[in-house]
PDB file with SEQRES, HELIX, SHEET and CRYST1 records, atoms N, CA, C and O in Angstrom:
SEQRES   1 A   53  UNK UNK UNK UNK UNK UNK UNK UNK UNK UNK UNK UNK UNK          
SEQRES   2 A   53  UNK UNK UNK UNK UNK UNK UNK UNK UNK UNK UNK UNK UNK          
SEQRES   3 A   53  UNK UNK UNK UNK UNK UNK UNK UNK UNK UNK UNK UNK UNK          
SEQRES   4 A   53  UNK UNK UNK UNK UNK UNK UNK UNK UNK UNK UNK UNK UNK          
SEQRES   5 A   53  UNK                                                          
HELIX    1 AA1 UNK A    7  UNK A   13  1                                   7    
HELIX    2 AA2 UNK A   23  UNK A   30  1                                   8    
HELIX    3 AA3 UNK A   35  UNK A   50  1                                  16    
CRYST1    1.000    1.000    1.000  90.00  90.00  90.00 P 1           1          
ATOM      1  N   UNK A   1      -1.219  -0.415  -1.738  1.00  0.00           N  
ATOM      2  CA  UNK A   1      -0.165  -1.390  -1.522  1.00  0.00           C  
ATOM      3  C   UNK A   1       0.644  -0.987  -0.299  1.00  0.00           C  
ATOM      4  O   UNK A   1       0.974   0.163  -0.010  1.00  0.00           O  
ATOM      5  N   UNK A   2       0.921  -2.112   0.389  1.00  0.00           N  
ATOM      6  CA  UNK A   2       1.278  -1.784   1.878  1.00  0.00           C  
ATOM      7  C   UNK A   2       2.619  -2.247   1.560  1.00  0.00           C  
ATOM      8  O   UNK A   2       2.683  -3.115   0.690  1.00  0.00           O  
ATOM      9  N   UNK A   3       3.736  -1.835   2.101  1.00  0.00           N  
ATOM     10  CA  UNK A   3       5.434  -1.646   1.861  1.00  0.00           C  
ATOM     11  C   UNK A   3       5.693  -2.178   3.226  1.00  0.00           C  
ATOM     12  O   UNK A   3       5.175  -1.571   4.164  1.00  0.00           O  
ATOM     13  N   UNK A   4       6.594  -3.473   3.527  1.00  0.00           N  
ATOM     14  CA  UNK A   4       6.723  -3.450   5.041  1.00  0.00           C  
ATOM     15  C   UNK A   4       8.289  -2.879   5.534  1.00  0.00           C  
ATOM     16  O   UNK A   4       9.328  -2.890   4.873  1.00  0.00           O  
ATOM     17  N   UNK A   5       8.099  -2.465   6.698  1.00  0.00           N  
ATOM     18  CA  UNK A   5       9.571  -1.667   6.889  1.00  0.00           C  
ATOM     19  C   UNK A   5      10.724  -2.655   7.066  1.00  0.00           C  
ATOM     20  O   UNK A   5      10.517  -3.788   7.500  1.00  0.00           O  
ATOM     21  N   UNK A   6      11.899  -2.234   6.738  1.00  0.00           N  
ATOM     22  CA  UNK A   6      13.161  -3.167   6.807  1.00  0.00           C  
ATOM     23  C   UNK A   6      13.366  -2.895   8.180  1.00  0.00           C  
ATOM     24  O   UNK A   6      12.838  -2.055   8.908  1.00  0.00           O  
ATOM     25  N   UNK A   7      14.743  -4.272   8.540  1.00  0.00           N  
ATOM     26  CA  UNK A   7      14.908  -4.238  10.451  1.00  0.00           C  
ATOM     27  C   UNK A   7      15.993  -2.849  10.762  1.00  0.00           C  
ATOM     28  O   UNK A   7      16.360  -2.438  11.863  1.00  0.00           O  
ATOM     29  N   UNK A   8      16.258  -2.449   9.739  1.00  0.00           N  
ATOM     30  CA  UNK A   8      17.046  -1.442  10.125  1.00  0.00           C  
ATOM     31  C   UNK A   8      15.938   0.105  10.352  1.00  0.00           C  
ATOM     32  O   UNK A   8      16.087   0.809  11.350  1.00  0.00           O  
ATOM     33  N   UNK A   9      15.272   0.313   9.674  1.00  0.00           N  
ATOM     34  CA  UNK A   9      13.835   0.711   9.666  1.00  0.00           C  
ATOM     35  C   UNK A   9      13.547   0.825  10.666  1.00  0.00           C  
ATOM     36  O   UNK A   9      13.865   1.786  11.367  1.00  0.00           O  
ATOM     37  N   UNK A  10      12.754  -0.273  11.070  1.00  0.00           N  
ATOM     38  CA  UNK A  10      12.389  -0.414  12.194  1.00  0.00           C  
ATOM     39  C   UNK A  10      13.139  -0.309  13.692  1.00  0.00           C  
ATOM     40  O   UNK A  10      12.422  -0.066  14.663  1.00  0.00           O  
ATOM     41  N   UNK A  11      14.412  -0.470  13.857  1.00  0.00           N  
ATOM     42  CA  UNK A  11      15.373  -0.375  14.437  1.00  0.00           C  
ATOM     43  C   UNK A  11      15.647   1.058  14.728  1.00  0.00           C  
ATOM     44  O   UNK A  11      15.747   1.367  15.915  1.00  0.00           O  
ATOM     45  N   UNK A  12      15.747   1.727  14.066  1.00  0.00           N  
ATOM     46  CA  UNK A  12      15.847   3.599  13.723  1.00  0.00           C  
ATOM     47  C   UNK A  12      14.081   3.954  14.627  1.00  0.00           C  
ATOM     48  O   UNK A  12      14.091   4.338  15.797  1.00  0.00           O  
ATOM     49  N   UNK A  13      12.992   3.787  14.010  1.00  0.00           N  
ATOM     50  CA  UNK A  13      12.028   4.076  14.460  1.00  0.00           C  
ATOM     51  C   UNK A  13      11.780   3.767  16.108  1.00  0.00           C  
ATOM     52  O   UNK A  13      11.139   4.525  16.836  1.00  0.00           O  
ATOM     53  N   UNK A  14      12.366   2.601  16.518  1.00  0.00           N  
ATOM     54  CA  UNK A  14      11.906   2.043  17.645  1.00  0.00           C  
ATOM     55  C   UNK A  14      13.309   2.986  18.720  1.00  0.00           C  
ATOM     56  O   UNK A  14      13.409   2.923  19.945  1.00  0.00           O  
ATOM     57  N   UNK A  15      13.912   3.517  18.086  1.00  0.00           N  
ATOM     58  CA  UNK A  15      14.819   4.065  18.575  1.00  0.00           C  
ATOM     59  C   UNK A  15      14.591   5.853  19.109  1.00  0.00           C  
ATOM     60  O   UNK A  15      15.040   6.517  20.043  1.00  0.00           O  
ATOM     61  N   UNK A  16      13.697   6.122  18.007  1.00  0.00           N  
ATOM     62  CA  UNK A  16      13.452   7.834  18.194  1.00  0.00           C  
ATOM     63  C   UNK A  16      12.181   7.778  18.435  1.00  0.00           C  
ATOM     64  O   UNK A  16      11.520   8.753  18.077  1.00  0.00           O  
ATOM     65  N   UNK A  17      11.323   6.386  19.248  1.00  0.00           N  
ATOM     66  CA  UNK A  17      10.334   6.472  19.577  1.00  0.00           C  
ATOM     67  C   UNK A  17      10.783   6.915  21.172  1.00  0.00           C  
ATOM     68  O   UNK A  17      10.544   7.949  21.794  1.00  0.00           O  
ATOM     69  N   UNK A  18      11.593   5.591  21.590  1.00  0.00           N  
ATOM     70  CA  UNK A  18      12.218   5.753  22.886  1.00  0.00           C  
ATOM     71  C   UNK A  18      12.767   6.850  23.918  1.00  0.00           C  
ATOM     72  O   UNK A  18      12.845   7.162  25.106  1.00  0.00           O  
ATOM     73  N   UNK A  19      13.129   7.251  22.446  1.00  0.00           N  
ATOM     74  CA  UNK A  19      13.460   8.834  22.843  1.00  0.00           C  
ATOM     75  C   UNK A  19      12.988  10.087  23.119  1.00  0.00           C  
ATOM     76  O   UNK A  19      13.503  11.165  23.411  1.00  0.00           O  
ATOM     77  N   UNK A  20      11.511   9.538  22.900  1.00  0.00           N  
ATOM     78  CA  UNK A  20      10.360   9.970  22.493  1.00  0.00           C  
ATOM     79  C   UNK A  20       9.801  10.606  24.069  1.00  0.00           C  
ATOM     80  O   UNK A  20       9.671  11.644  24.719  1.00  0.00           O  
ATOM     81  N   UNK A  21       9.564   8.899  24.106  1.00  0.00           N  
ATOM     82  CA  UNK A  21       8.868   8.867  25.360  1.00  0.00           C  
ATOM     83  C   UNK A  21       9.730   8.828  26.784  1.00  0.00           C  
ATOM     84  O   UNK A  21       9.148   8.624  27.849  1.00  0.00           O  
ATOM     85  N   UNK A  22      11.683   9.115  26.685  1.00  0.00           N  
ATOM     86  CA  UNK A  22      11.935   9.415  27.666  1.00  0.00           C  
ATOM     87  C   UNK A  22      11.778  10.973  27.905  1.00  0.00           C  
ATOM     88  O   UNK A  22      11.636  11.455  29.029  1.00  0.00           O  
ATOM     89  N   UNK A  23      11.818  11.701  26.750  1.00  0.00           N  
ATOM     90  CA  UNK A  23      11.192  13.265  26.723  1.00  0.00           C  
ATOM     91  C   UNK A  23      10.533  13.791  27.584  1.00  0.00           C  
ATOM     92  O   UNK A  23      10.459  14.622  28.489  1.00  0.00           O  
ATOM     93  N   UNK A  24       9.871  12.690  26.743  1.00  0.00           N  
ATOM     94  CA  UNK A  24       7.961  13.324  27.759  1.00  0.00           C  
ATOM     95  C   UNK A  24       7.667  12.765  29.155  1.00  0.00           C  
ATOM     96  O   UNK A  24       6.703  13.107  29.840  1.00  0.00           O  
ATOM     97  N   UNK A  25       8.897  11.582  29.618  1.00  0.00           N  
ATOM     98  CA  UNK A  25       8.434  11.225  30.889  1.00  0.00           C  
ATOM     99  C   UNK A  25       9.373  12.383  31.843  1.00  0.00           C  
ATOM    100  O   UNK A  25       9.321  12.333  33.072  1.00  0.00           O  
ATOM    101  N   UNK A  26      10.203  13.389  31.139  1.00  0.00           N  
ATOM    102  CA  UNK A  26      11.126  14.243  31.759  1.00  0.00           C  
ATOM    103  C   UNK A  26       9.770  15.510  31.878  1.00  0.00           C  
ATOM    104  O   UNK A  26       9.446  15.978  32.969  1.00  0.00           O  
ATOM    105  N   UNK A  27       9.323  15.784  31.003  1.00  0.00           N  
ATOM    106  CA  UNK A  27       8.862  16.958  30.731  1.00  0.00           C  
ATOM    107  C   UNK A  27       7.518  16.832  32.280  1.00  0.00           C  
ATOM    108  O   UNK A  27       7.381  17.549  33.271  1.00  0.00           O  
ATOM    109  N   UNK A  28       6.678  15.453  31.759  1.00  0.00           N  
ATOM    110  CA  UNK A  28       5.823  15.196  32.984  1.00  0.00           C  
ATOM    111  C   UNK A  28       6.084  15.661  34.255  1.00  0.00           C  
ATOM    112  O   UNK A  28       5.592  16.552  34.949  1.00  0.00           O  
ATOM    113  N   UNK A  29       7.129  14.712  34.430  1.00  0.00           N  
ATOM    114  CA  UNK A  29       8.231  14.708  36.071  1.00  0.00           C  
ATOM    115  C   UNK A  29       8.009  16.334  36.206  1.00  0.00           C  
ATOM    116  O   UNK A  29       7.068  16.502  36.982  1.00  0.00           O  
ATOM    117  N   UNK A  30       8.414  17.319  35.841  1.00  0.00           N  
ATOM    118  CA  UNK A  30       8.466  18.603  35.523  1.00  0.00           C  
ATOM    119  C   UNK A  30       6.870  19.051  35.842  1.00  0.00           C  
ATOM    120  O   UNK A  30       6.574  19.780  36.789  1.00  0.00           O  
ATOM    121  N   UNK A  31       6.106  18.611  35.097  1.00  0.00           N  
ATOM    122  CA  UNK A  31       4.756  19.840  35.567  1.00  0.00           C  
ATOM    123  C   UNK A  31       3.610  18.321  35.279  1.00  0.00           C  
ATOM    124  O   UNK A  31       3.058  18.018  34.221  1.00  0.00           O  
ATOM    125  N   UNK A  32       3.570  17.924  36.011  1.00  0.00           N  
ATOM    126  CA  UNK A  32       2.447  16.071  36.133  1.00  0.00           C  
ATOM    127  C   UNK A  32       1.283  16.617  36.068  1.00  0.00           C  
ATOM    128  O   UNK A  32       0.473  15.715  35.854  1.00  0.00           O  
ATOM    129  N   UNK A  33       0.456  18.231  36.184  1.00  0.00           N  
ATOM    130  CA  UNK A  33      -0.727  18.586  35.961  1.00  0.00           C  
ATOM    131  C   UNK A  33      -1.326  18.562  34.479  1.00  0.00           C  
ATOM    132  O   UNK A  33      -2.526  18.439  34.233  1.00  0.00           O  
ATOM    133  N   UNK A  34      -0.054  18.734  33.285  1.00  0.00           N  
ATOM    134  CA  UNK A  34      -0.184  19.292  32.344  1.00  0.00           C  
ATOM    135  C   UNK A  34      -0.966  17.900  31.225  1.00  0.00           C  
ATOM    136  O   UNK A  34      -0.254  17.126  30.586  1.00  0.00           O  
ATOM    137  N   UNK A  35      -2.139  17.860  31.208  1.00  0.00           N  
ATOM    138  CA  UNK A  35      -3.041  16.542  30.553  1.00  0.00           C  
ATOM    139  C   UNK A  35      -2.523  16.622  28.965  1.00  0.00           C  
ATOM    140  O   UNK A  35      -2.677  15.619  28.268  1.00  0.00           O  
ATOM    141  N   UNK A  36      -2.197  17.258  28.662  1.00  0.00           N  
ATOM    142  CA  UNK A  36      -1.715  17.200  27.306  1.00  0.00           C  
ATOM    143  C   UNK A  36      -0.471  16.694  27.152  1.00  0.00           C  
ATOM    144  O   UNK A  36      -0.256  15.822  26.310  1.00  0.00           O  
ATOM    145  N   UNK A  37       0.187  17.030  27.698  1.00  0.00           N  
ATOM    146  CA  UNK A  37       1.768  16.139  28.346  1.00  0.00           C  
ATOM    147  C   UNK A  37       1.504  14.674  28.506  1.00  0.00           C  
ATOM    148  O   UNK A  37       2.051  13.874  27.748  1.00  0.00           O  
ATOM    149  N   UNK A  38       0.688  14.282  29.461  1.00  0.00           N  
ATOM    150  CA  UNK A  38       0.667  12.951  30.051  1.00  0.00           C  
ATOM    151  C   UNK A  38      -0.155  11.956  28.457  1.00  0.00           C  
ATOM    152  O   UNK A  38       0.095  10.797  28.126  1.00  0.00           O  
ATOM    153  N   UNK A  39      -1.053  12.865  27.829  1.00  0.00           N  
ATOM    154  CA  UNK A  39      -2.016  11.982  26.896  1.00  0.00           C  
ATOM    155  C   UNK A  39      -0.844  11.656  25.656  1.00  0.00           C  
ATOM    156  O   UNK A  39      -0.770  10.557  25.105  1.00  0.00           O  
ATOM    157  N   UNK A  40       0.220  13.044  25.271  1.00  0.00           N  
ATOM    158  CA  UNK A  40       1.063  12.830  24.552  1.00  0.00           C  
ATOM    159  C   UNK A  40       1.867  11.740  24.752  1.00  0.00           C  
ATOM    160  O   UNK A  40       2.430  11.114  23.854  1.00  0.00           O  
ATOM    161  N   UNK A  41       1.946  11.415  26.414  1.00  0.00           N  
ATOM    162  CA  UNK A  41       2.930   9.659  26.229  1.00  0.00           C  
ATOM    163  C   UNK A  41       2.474   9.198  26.319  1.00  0.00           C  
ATOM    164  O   UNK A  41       3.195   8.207  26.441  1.00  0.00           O  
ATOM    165  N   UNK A  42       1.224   8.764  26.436  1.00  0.00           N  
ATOM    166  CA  UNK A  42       0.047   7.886  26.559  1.00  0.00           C  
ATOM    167  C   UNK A  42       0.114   7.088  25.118  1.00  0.00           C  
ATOM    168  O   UNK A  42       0.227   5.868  25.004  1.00  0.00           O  
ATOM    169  N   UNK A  43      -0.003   8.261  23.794  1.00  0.00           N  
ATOM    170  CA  UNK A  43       0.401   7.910  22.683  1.00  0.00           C  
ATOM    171  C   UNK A  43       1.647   7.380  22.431  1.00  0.00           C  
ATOM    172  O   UNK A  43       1.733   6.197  22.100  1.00  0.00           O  
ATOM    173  N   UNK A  44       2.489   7.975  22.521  1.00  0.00           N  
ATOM    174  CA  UNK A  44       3.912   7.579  22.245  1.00  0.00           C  
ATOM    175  C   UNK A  44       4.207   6.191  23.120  1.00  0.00           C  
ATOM    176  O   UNK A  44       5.029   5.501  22.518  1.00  0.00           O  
ATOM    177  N   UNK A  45       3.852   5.706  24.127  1.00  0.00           N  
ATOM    178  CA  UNK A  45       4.539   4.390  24.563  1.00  0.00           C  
ATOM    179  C   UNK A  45       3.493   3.831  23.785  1.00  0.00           C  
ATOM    180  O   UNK A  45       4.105   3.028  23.081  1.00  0.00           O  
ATOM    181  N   UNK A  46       1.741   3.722  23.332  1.00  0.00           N  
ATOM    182  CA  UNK A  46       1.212   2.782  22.660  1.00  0.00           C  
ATOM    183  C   UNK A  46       1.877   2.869  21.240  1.00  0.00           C  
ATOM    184  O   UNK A  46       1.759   1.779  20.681  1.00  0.00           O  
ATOM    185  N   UNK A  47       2.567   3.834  20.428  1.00  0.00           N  
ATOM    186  CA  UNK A  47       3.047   3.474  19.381  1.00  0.00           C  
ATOM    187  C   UNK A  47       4.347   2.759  19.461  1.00  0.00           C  
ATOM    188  O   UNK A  47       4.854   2.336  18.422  1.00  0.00           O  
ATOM    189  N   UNK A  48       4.943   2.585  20.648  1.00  0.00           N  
ATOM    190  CA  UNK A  48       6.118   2.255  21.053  1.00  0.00           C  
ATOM    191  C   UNK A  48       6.259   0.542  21.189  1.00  0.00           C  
ATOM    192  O   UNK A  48       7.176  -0.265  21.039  1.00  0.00           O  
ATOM    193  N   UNK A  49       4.713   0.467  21.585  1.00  0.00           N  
ATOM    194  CA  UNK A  49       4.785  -0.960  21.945  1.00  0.00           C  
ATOM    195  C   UNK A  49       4.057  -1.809  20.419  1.00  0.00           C  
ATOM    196  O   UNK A  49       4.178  -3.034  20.410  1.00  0.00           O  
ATOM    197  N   UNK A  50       3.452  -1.252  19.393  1.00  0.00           N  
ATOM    198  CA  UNK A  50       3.282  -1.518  18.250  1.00  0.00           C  
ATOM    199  C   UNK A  50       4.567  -1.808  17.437  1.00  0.00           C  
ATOM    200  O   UNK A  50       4.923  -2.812  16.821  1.00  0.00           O  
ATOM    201  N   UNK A  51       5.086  -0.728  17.615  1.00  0.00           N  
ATOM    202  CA  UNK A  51       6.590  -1.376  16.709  1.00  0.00           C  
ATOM    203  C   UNK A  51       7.098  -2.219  17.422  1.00  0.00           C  
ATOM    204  O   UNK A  51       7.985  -2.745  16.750  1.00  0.00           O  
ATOM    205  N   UNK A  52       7.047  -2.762  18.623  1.00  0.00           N  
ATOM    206  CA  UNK A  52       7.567  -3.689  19.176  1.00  0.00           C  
ATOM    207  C   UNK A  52       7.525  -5.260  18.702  1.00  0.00           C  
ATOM    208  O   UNK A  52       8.352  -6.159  18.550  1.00  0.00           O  
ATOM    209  N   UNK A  53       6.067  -5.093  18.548  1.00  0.00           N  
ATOM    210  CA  UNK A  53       5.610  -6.207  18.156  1.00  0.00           C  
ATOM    211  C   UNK A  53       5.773  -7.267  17.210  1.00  0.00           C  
ATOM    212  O   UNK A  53       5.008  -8.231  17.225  1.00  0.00           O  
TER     213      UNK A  53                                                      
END                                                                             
Protein backbone atom coordinates (compact mmCIF):
# COMPACT_ATOMS: atom_id res chain seq x y z
CA UNK A 1 0.00 0.00 0.00
CA UNK A 2 1.36 3.20 -1.30
CA UNK A 3 0.77 6.36 1.33
CA UNK A 4 0.89 9.67 -0.69
CA UNK A 5 2.90 12.50 0.93
CA UNK A 6 1.04 15.60 2.38
CA UNK A 7 1.95 19.35 0.76
CA UNK A 8 3.66 20.11 3.76
CA UNK A 9 5.68 16.82 3.20
CA UNK A 10 6.44 17.47 0.24
CA UNK A 11 7.24 21.07 0.79
CA UNK A 12 9.97 20.03 3.62
CA UNK A 13 11.41 17.39 1.10
CA UNK A 14 11.59 19.67 -1.91
CA UNK A 15 13.26 21.96 0.41
CA UNK A 16 16.32 19.74 1.81
CA UNK A 17 16.52 18.48 -1.63
CA UNK A 18 17.50 22.05 -2.79
CA UNK A 19 19.75 22.21 -0.36
CA UNK A 20 20.99 19.33 -1.45
CA UNK A 21 21.97 20.13 -4.62
CA UNK A 22 23.20 23.71 -3.79
CA UNK A 23 25.91 21.63 -1.64
CA UNK A 24 27.08 19.72 -4.19
CA UNK A 25 27.07 22.44 -6.84
CA UNK A 26 29.55 24.28 -4.09
CA UNK A 27 31.54 21.25 -3.43
CA UNK A 28 31.90 20.66 -7.54
CA UNK A 29 32.85 24.45 -8.12
CA UNK A 30 35.65 23.34 -5.58
CA UNK A 31 37.29 20.19 -7.22
CA UNK A 32 34.95 19.68 -10.98
CA UNK A 33 37.42 16.50 -11.48
CA UNK A 34 35.85 14.63 -8.67
CA UNK A 35 33.10 12.06 -10.85
CA UNK A 36 31.57 11.02 -7.79
CA UNK A 37 30.72 14.59 -6.83
CA UNK A 38 29.29 15.53 -10.20
CA UNK A 39 27.17 11.85 -10.53
CA UNK A 40 26.02 12.65 -6.82
CA UNK A 41 24.09 15.86 -8.34
CA UNK A 42 23.33 14.27 -11.25
CA UNK A 43 21.10 12.27 -8.77
CA UNK A 44 20.00 14.81 -6.54
CA UNK A 45 18.63 17.44 -9.20
CA UNK A 46 16.81 14.16 -11.00
CA UNK A 47 15.21 13.49 -7.59
CA UNK A 48 14.65 17.14 -7.33
CA UNK A 49 12.78 17.44 -10.39
CA UNK A 50 10.50 14.26 -9.46
CA UNK A 51 9.19 15.87 -6.45
CA UNK A 52 8.55 18.65 -8.53
CA UNK A 53 6.27 17.17 -10.48
Amino acid sequence: MVVGLSKRDLSRKRKSLEQKVHELEEKVKKNPLNKQLREELEEARRRLEKVED
